[in-house]
FITORLUM-618682 format. One record per residue (C-alpha): x, y, z. Coordinates in Angstrom, 2 decimals. Example, Ala and Ser with C-alpha at 12.3 -4.5 7.8 and 13.67 -1.06 7.14 Angstrom:
% residues 2
{x 12.30, y -4.50, z 7.80}
{x 13.67, y -1.06, z 7.14}
END
This chain:
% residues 395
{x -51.48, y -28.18, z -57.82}
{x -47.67, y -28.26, z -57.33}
{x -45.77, y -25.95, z -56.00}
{x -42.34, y -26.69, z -56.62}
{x -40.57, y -26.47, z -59.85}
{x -40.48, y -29.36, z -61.90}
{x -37.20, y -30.22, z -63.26}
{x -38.32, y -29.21, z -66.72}
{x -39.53, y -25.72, z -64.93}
{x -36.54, y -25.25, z -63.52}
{x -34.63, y -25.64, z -66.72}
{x -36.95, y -23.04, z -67.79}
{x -36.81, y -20.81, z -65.17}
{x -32.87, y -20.92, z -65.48}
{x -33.59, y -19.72, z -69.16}
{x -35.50, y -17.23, z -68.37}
{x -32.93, y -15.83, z -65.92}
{x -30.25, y -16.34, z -68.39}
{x -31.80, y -14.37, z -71.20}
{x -32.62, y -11.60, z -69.17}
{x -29.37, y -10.85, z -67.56}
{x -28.16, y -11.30, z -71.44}
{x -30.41, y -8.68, z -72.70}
{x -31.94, y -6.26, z -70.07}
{x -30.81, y -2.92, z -70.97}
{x -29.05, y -0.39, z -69.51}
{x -31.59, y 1.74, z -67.45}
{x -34.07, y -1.50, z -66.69}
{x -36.18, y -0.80, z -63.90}
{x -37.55, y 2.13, z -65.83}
{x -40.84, y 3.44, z -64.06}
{x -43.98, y 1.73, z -65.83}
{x -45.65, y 5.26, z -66.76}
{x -42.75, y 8.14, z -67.13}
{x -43.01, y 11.79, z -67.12}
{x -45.15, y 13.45, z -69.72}
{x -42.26, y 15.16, z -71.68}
{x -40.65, y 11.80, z -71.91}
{x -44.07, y 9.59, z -73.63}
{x -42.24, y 9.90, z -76.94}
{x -39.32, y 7.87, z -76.12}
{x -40.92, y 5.63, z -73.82}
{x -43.12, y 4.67, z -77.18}
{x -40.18, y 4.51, z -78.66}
{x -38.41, y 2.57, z -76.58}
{x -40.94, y 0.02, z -75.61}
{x -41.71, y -0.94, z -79.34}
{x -37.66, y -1.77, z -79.31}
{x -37.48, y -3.68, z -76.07}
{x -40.42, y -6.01, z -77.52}
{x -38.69, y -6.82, z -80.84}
{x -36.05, y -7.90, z -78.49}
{x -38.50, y -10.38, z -76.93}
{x -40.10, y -10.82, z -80.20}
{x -36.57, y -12.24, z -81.18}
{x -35.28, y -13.72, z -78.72}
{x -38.50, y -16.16, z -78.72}
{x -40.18, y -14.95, z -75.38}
{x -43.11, y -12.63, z -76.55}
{x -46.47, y -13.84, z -76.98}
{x -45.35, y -16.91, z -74.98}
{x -48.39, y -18.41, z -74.13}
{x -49.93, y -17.74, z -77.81}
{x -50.80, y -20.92, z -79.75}
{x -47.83, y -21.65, z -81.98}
{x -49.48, y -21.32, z -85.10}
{x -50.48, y -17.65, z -83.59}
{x -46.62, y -16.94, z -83.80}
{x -46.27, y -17.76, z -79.90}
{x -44.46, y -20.04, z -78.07}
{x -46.98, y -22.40, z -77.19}
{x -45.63, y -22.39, z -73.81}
{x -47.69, y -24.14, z -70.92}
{x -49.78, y -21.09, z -68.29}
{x -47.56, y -22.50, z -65.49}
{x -44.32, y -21.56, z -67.97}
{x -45.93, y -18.08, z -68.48}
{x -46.39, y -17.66, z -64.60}
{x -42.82, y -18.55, z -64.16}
{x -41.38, y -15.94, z -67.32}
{x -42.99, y -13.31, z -65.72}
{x -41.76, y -13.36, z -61.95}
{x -38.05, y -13.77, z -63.57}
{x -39.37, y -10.62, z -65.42}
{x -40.77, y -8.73, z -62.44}
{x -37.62, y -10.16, z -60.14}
{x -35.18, y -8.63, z -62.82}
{x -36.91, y -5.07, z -62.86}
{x -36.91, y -6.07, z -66.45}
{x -38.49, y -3.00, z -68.71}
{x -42.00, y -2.14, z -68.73}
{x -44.17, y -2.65, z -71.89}
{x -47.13, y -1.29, z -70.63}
{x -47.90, y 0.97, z -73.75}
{x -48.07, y -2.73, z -75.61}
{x -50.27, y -4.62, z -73.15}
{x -53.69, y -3.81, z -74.80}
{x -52.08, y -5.54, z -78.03}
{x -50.22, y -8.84, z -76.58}
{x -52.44, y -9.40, z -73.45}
{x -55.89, y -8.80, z -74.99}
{x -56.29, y -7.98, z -78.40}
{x -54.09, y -10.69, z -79.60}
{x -55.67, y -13.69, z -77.19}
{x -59.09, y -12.51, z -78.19}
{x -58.74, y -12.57, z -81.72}
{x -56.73, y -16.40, z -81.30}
{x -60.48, y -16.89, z -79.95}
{x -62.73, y -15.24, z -81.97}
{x -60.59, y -13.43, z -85.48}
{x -60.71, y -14.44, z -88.96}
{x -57.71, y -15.82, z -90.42}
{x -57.51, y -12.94, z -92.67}
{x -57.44, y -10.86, z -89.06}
{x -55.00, y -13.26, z -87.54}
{x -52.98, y -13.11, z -90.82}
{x -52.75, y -8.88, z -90.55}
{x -52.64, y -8.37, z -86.76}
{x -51.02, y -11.32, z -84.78}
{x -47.12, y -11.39, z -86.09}
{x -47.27, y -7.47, z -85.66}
{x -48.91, y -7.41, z -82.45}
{x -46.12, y -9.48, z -80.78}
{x -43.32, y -7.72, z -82.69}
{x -44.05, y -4.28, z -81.59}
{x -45.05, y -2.71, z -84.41}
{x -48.82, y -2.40, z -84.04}
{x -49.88, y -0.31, z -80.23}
{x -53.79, y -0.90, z -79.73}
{x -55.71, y 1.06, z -77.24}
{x -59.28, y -0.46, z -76.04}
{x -62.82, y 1.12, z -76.83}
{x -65.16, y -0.13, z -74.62}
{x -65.69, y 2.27, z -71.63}
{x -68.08, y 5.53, z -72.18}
{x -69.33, y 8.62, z -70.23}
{x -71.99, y 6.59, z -68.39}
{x -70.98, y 2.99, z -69.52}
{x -68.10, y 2.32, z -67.36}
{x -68.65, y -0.76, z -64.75}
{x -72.33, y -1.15, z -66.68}
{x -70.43, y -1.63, z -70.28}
{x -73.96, y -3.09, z -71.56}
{x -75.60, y 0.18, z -71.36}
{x -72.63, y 1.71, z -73.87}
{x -74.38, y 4.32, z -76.70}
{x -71.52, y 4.52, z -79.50}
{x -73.33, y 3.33, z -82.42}
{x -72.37, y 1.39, z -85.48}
{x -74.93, y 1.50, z -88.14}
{x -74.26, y -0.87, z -91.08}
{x -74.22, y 0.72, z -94.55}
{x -73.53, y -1.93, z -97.15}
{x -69.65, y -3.14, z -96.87}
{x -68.91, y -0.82, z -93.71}
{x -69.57, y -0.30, z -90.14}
{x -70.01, y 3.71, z -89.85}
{x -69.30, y 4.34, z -86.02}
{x -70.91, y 7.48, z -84.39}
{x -70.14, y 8.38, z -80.28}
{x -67.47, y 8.80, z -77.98}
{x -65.30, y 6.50, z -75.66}
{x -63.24, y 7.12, z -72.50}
{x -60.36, y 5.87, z -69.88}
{x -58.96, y 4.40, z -73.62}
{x -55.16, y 4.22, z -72.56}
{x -52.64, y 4.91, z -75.18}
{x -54.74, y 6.16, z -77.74}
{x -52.94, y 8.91, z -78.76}
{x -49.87, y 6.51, z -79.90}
{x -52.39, y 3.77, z -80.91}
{x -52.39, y 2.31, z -84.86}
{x -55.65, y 0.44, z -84.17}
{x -58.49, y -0.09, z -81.29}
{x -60.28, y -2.70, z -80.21}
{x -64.01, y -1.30, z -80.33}
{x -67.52, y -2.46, z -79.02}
{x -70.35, y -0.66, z -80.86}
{x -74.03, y -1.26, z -80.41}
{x -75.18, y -2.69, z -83.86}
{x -78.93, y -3.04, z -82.98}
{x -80.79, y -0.62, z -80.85}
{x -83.66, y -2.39, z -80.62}
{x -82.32, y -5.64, z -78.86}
{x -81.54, y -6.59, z -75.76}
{x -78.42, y -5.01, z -73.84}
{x -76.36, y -7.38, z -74.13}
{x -77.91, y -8.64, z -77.63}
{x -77.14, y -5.58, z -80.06}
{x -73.22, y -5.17, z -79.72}
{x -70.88, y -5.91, z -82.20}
{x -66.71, y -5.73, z -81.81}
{x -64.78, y -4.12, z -84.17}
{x -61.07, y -3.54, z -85.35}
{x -60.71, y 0.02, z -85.94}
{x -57.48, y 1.82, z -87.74}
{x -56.86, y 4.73, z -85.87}
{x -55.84, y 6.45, z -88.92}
{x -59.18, y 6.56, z -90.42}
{x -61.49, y 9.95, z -90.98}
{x -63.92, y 11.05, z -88.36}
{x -61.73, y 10.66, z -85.51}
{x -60.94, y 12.70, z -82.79}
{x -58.22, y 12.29, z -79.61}
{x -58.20, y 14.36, z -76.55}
{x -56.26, y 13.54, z -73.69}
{x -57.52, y 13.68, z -69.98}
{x -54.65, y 14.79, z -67.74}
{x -54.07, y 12.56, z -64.53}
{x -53.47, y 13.47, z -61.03}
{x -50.37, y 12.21, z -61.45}
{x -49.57, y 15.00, z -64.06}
{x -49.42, y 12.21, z -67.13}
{x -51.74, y 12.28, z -69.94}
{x -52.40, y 8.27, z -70.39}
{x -56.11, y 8.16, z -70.54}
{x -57.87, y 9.79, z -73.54}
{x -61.20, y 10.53, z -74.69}
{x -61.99, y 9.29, z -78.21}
{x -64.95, y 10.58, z -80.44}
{x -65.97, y 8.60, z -83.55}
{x -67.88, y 10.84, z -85.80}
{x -68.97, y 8.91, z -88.97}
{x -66.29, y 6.74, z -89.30}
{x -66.32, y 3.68, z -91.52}
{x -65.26, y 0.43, z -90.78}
{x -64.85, y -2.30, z -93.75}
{x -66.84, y -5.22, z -92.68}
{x -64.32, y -7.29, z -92.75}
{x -62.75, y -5.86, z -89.62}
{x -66.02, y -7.26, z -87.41}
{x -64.60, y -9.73, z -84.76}
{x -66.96, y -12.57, z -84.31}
{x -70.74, y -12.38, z -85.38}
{x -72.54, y -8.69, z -85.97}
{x -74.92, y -8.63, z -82.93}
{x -72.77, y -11.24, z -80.83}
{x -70.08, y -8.95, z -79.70}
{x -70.74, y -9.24, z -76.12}
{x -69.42, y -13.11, z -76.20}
{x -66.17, y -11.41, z -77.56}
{x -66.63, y -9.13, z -74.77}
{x -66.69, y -11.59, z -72.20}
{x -63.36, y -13.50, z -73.71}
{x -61.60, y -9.74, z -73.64}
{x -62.46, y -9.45, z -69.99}
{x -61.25, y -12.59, z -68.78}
{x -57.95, y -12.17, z -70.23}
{x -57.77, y -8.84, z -68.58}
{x -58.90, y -9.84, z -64.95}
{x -57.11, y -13.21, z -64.94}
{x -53.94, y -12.19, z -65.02}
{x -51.36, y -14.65, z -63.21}
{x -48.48, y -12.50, z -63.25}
{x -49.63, y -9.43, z -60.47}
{x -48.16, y -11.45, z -57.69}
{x -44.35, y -11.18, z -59.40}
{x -45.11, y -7.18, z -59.76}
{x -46.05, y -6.69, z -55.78}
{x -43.61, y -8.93, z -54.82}
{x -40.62, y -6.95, z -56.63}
{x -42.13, y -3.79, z -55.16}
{x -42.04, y -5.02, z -51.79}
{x -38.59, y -5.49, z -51.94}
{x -38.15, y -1.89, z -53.19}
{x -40.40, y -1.35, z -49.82}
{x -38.54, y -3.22, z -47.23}
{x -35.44, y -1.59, z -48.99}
{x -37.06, y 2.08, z -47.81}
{x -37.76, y 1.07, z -44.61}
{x -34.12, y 0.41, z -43.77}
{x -33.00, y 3.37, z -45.08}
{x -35.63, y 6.52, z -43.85}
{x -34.16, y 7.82, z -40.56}
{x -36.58, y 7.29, z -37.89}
{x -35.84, y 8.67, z -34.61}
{x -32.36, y 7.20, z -33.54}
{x -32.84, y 4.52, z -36.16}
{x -34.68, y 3.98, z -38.71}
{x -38.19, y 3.23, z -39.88}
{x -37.38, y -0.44, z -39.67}
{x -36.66, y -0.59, z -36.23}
{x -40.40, y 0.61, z -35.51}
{x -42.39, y -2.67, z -35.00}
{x -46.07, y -1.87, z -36.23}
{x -43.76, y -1.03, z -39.67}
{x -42.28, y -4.36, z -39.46}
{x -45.85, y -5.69, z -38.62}
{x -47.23, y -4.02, z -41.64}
{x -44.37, y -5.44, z -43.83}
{x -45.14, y -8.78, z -42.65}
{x -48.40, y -8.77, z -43.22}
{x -47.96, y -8.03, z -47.16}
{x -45.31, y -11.01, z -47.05}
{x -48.42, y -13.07, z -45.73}
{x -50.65, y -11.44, z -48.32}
{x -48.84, y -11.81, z -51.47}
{x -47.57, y -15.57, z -50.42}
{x -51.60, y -16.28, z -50.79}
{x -51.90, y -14.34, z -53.59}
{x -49.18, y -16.52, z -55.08}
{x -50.60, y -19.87, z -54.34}
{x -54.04, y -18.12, z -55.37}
{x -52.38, y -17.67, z -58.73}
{x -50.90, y -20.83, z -58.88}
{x -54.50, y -22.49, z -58.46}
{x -55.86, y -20.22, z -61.13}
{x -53.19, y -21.03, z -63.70}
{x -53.64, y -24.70, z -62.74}
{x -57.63, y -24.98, z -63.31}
{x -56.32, y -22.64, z -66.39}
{x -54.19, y -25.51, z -67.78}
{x -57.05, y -27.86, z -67.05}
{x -59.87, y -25.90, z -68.80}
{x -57.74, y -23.79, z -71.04}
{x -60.12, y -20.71, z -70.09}
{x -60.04, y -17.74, z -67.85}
{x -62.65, y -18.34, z -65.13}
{x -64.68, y -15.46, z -63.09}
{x -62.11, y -16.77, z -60.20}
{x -60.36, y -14.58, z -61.98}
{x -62.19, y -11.63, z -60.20}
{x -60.72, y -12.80, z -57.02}
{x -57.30, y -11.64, z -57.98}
{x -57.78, y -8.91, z -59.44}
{x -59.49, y -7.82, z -56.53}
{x -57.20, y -8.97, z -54.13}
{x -53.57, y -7.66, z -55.99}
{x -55.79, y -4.40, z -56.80}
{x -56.46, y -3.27, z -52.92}
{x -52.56, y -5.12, z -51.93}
{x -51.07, y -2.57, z -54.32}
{x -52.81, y 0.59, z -53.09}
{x -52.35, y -0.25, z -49.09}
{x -48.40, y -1.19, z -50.08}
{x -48.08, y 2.19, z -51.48}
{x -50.02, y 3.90, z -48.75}
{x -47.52, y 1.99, z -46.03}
{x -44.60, y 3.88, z -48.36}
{x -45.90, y 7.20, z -47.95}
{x -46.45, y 6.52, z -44.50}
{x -43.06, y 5.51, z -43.49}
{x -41.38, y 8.72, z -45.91}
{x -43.80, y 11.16, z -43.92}
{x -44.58, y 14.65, z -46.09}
{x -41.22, y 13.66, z -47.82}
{x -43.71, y 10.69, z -49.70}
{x -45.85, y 13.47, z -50.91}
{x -43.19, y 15.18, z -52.64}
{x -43.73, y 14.71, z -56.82}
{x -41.27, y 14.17, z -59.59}
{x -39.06, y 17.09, z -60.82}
{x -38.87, y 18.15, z -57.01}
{x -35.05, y 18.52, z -55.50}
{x -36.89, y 17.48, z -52.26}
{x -38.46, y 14.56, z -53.71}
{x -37.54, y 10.98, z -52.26}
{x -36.44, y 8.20, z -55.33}
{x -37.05, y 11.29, z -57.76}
{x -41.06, y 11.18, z -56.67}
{x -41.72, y 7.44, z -57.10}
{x -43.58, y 6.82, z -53.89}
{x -45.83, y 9.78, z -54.54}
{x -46.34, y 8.56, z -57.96}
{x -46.99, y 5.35, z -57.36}
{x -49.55, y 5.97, z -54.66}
{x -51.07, y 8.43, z -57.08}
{x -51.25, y 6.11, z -59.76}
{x -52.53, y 3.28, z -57.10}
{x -55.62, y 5.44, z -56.93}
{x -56.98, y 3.77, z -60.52}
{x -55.99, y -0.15, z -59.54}
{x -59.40, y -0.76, z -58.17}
{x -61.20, y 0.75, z -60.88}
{x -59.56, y -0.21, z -64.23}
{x -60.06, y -3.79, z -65.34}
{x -63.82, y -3.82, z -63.30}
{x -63.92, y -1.75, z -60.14}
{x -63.94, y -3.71, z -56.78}
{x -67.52, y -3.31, z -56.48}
{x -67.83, y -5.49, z -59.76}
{x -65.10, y -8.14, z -58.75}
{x -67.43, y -8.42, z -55.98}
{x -70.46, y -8.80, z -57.70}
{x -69.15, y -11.48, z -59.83}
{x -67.49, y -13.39, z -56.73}
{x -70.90, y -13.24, z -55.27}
{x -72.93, y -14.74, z -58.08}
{x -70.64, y -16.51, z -60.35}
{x -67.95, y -17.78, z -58.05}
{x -69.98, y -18.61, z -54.76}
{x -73.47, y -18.91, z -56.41}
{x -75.37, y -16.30, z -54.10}
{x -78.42, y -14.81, z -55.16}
{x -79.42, y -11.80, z -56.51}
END
């Protein structure tokens, strides 16, 4: 593994720099989840910014080029996105499900009819996916989901309910496990589907969030049909499609480039919230605490670097994986602890508050912290698969 640029990174490195301080627009830096009145034009606005990426050649860069990517190298990809995070470059959050997930897995696992209909839009901007896999009771234990699909000649007629599914509500399409066969084995009787979000039968309701946002959703399927044709690999062998969704979503590279941008935005407060005669910067145990994420997110770097390396090598996600995602996950919530800790009572102050420090952020960001170990595979998972499939302990 190296860790210094190779002259043909650094070329593209400088590009990457180049095209963002080209392009960003005004307002960059734009919090990842906004306030509720304002989910509308953040929609609106993130299907824009990616047909600016989408054009300019940087979306989808790690896709296969005949997948409509760039065909760029994982080491490239880690490289675009801490230019991205270092620029405060715009958020596409409300896109991720599409170009980080839905799109890799069905480069893996879709027809060419499905790559044909989905791929070009996905990166573009002009399809938003949401993900239907967690259920009241199936969260961490996805195996034991209940949402049926019962085939009736050329369709797929889904029956249950699904929940956490971000997005929805905006969402053309959704990327759906069913259970196909009751009488198998867990893991044996799934099947993954491409559902339109349009179609009869279904029903959004949105949970509200402690951070007063309205993100997550509940979905309920009542007799919906699905054309066969949208199945995504073999009926009864979703849960290998399963598996190849929830490695791209756990082995994420780029998590390191986030932290370290918000750490900057932390040191930043700390030499500017009056403490005492000085500020909180002067206090040592902050500085030791602000150290100590340095230390942190320099491993998590080179841990990242190692995983895209063996990525490059084997050309697929690993259950190493689950080491970063646990590790950025727990990083992100004690970083935005330490924040509220320096502002004092100020920190808890929300949005839309004259009071409020950075219009709220610190609050909302620790609020929002809250979910980091629990989307994606709670820590208690990440550990379970560290334990058996990384270090080979026993049950």
């Amino acid at each position: 593994m190296e860790l210094r640029d190779t002259p043909e990174q650094a070329r593209f490195r400088e590009e990457v720099r180049s095209w963002l301080r080209a392009n960003l627009p005004e307002g960059r830096g734009t919090p990842a989840h906004p306030e509720p009145d304002a989910a509308e034009e953040r929609v609106a606005f993130a299907k824009a910014w990616q047909r600016k990426l989408y054009d300019g050649g940087w979306a989808g860069l790690d896709w296969p080029i005949e997948a409509g990517g760039r065909g760029a190298s994982v080491t490239e990809s880690v490289i675009f996105h801490e230019e991205y995070a270092r620029a405060r470059a715009p958020d596409v959050i409300l896109l991720s499900v599409g170009i980080h997930l839905v799109g890799p897995t069905l480069v893996a696992h879709g027809t060419r009819a499905q790559k044909e209909r989905h791929l070009a839009r996905i990166l573009a901007g002009e399809e938003l996916w949401c993900q239907g896999f967690s259920e009241p009771g199936a969260g961490s234990d996805l195996a034991s989901l209940r949402t049926r699909g019962e085939l009736r000649g050329h369709e797929i007629v889904v029956t249950g309910q699904k929940i956490w599914t971000s997005f929805a509500q905006h969402a053309d399409w959704c990327l759906l496990v069913v259970r196909t066969d009751p009488e198998a084995a867990r893991h044996a009787g799934l099947s993954m589907l491409l559902v339109d979000m349009r179609s009869p039968g279904i029903s959004i309701q949105p949970l509200r969030e402690m951070t007063g946002e309205a993100w997550f959703n509940q979905v309920f399927f009542d007799e919906v049909g699905v054309p066969r044709e949208n199945l995504v690999g073999e009926l009864h062998g979703g849960w290998d499609v399963v598996i190849t969704t929830l490695s791209f979503e756990r082995g994420s590279s780029a998590q390191h480039a986030r932290l370290e941008s918000e750490l900057e935005l932390l040191v930043d407060l700390a030499r500017r919230t009056p403490r005492g005669d000085g500020v909180a910067a002067d206090d040592p145990l902050v500085r030791q605490k602000l150290a100590q994420f340095e230390t942190e997110l320099m491993i998590l770097r080179m841990s990242a670097y190692r995983s895209a390396a063996a990525l490059e090598r084997t050309g697929i996600p690993g259950p190493e994986g689950s080491t970063l995602k646990l590790a950025w996950s727990e990083l992100d919530q004690r970083m935005k602890d330490a924040a509220v800790e320096i502002l004092g009572p100020a920190g808890l102050v929300p949005r839309g508050n004259a009071a409020a420090v950075d219009d709220g952020h610190w609050c909302h960001e620790l609020l929002w912290s809250r979910a980091a170990t629990i989307y994606a595979g709670t820590s208690e998972v990440q550990r379970n698969i560290i334990a058996r499939r990384v270090l080979g302990m026993p049950r």
